[in-house]
C-alpha positions as CSV (number, residue, x, y, z in Angstrom):
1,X,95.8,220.1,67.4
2,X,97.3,217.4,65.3
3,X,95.1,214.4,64.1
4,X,95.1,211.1,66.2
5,X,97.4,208.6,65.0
6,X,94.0,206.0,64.6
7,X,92.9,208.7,62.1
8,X,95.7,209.3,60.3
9,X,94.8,207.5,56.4
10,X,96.6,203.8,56.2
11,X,99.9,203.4,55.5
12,X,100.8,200.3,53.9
13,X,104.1,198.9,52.7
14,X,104.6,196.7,50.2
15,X,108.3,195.2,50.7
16,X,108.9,193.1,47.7
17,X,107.6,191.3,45.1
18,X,109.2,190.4,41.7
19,X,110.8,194.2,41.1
20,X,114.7,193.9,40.8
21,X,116.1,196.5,43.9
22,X,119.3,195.6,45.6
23,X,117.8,195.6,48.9
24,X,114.5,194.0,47.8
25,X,113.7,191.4,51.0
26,X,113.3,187.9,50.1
27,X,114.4,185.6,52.5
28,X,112.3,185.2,56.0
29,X,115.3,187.4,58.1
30,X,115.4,189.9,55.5
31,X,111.4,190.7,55.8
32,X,111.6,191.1,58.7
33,X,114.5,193.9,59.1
34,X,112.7,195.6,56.6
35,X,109.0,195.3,57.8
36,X,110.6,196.7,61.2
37,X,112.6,199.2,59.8
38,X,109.4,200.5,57.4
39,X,107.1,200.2,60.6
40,X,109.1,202.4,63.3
41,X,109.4,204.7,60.1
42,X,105.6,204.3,60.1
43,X,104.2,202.3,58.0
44,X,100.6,200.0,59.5
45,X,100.4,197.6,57.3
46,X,102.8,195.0,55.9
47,X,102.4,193.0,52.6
48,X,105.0,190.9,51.3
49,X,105.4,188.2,49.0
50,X,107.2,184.9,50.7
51,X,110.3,183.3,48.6
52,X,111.3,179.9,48.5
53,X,114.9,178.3,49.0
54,X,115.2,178.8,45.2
55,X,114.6,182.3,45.4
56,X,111.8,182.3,43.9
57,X,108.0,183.7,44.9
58,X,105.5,180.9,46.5
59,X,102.5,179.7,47.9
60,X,103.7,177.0,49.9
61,X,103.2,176.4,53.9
62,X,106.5,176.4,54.3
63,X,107.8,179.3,53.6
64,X,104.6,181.5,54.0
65,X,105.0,180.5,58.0
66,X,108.4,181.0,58.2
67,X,107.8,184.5,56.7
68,X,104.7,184.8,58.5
69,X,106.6,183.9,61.8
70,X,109.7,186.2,61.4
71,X,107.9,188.8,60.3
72,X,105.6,188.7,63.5
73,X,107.8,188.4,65.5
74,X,109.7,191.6,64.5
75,X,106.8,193.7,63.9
76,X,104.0,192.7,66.7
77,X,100.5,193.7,66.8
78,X,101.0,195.0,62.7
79,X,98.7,193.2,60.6
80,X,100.6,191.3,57.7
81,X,99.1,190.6,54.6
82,X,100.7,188.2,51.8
83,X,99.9,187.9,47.9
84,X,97.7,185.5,46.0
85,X,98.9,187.3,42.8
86,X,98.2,184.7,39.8
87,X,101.9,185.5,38.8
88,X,103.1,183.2,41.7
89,X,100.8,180.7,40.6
90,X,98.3,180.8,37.7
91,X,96.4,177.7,38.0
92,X,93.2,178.6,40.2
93,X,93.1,175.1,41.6
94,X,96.8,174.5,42.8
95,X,96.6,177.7,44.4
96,X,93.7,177.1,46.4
97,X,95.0,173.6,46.9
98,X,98.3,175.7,48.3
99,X,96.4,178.3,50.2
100,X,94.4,175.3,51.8
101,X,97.9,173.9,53.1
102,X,98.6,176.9,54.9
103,X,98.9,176.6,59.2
104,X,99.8,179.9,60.0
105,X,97.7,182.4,58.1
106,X,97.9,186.0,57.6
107,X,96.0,188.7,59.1
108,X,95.2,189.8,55.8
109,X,95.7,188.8,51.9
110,X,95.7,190.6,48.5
111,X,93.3,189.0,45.8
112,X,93.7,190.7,42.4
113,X,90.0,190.5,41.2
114,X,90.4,190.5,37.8
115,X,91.9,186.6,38.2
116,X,90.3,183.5,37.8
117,X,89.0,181.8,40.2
118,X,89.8,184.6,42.9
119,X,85.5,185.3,44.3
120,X,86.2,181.6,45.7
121,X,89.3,181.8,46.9
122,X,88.0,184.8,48.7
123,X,84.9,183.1,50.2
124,X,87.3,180.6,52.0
125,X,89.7,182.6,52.9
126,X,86.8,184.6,54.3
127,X,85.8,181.8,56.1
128,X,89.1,181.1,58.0
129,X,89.1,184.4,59.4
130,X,91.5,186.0,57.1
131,X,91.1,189.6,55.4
132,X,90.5,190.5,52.1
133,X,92.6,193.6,50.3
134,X,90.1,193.6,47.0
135,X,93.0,194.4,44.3
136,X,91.3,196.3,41.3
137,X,94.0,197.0,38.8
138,X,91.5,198.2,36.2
139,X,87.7,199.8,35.7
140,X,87.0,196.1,34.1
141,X,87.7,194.7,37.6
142,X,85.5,197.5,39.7
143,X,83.1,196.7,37.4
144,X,83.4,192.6,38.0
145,X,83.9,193.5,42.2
146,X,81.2,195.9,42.5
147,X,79.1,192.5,41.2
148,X,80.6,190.3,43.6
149,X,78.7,189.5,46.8
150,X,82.2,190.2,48.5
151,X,82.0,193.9,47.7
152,X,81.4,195.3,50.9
153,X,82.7,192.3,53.1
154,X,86.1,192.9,52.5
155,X,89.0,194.4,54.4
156,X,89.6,197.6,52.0
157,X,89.7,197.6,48.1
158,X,93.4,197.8,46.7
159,X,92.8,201.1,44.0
160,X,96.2,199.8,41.5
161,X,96.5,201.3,38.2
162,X,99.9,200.5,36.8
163,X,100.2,203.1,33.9
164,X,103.3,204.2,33.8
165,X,102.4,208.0,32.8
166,X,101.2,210.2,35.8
167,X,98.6,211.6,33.8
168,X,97.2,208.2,32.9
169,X,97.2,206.7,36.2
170,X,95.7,209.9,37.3
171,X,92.7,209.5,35.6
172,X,92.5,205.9,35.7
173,X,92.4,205.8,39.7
174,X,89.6,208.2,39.4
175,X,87.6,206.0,36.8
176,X,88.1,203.1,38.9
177,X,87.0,205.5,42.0
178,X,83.9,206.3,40.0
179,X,82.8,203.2,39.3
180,X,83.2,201.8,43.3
181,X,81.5,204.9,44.2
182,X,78.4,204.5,41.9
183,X,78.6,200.9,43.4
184,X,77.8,201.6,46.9
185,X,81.7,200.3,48.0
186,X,81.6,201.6,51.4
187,X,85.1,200.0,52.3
188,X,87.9,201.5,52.7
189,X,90.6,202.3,49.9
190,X,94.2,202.2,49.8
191,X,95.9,203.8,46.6
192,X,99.3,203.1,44.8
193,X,100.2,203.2,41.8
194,X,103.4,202.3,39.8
195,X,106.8,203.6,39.5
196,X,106.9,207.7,40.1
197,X,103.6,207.6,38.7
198,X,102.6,206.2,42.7
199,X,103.5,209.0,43.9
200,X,100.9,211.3,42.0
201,X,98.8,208.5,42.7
202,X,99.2,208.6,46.3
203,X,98.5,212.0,46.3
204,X,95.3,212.1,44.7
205,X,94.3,209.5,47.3
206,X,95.6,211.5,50.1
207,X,93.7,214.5,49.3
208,X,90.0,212.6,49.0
209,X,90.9,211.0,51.6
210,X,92.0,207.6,51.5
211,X,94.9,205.4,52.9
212,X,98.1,204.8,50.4
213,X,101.0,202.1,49.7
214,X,104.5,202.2,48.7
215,X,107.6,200.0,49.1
216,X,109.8,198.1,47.0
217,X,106.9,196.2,44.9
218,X,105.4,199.4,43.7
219,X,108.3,201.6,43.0
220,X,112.3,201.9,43.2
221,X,112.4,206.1,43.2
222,X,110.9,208.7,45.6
223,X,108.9,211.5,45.0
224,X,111.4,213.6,43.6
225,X,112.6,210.5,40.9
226,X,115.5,209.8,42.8
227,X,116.1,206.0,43.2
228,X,115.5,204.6,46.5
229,X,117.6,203.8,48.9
230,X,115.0,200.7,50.6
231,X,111.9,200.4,51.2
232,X,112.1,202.3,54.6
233,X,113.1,205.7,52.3
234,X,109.9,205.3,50.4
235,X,108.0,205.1,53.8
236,X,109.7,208.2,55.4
237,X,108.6,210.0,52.0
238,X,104.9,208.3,52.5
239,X,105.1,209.7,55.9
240,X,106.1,213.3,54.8
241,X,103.7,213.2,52.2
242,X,100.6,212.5,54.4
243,X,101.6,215.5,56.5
244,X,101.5,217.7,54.5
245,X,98.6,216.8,52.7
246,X,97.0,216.1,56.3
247,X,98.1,220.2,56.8
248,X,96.4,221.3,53.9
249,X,92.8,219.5,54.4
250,X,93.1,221.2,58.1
251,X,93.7,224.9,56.6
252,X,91.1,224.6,53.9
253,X,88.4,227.1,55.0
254,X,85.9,224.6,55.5
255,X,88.1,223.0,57.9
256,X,88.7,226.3,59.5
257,X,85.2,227.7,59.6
258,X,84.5,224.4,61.9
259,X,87.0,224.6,64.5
């Protein structure tokens, strides 16, 4: 019998950010062909990054609804979660001062919690209704979150560590794993990684099973160090890979011995 779709680990996709890929979305029309091309591939969650008419990353009302509102529009009933990413802007104040402007709000946003200023921008966010995807780039920042009194009223805790070397961000997801775990984290976990080392990433979280990411804003090859095609590519590979890893967890004996 295969597993229930419900059941099946998150898949999230993350379909731009500040990586340079041809087909990287940054305009409103361009997220949403690719949130709805990444979602009939299979992806369940959507995170993007709204541009301005610049081209360049933002905050503002303006463009976060018009993002917001194409990309809803394409991709209905799929939550949708945007950064707060101190790279788009570093002052704690004039981004809460932006995130305060906002009208149309996501389902869900990403708060790296090794920023300043981010356990408050949390709390209201909190407040309006809107998710929390705890990003914890580094053991120091499980440490600081399993401190927080947000820990366990989150959405899901973002497990991101960004070394380049497989190996390395191997053993750093588990560190950071550890120290949730000895925490009492009960949420859930989504895993990526960075470059091809997400995909070893993602497979480590597959097989203890936890949800995983992938698109544009976390790495331009698939699992076989190929570059990309789009961000729909890395999703069908996402896919594949949670099938199979979904096989082998239902031969294990264990798994066997139950049916």
């Amino acid at each position: 019998m295969t597993r229930d779709r419900a059941r099946l680990p998150v898949l999230e996709v993350a379909l731009n950010g500040s990586r340079d890929h041809a087909e990287t979305p940054r305009t409103a029309e361009q997220l949403a062909e690719a949130a709805r091309a990444a979602v009939e591939e299979g992806a369940r969650v959507i995170h993007m990054h709204p541009y301005d008419a610049m081209g360049r990353e933002t905050l503002a009302a303006e463009s976060c609804a018009a993002a917001l509102k194409a990309v809803r529009a394409a991709c209905p009933g799929v939550p949708v979660s945007l950064s707060t990413s101190s790279e788009i802007e570093p002052d704690p104040r004039a981004r809460l001062d932006l995130i305060a402007r906002w009208r149309v709000q996501p389902d869900l946003v990403s708060a790296n919690q090794g920023e300043a200023g981010i356990e408050a921008l949390c709390e209201y966010l909190m407040a309006r209704g809107v998710g929390i995807e705890a990003g914890i780039l580094s053991v120091a920042d499980a440490e600081a979150f399993a401190l927080s009194d947000i820990k366990n009223r989150c959405v899901r805790v973002l497990v991101e560590p960004l070394d380049a070397d497989s190996a390395a961000a191997l053993a750093h997801a588990a560190a950071i794993e550890q120290v949730l775990m000895r925490a009492g984290v009960s949420i859930e976990q989504v895993h990526h990684g960075d470059g091809l080392a997400s995909w070893a990433v993602n497979s480590r979280a597959l097989e203890r099973g936890h949800g995983i990411r992938t698109g544009l804003e976390d790495t331009t090859v698939l699992p076989d160090g190929r570059p990309t095609r789009d961000n729909s590519a890395l999703v069908r590979a996402a896919v594949a890979m949670i099938a199979d890893a979904s096989k082998r967890l239902h031969d294990r004996p264990e798994a066997r011995a139950g049916r």
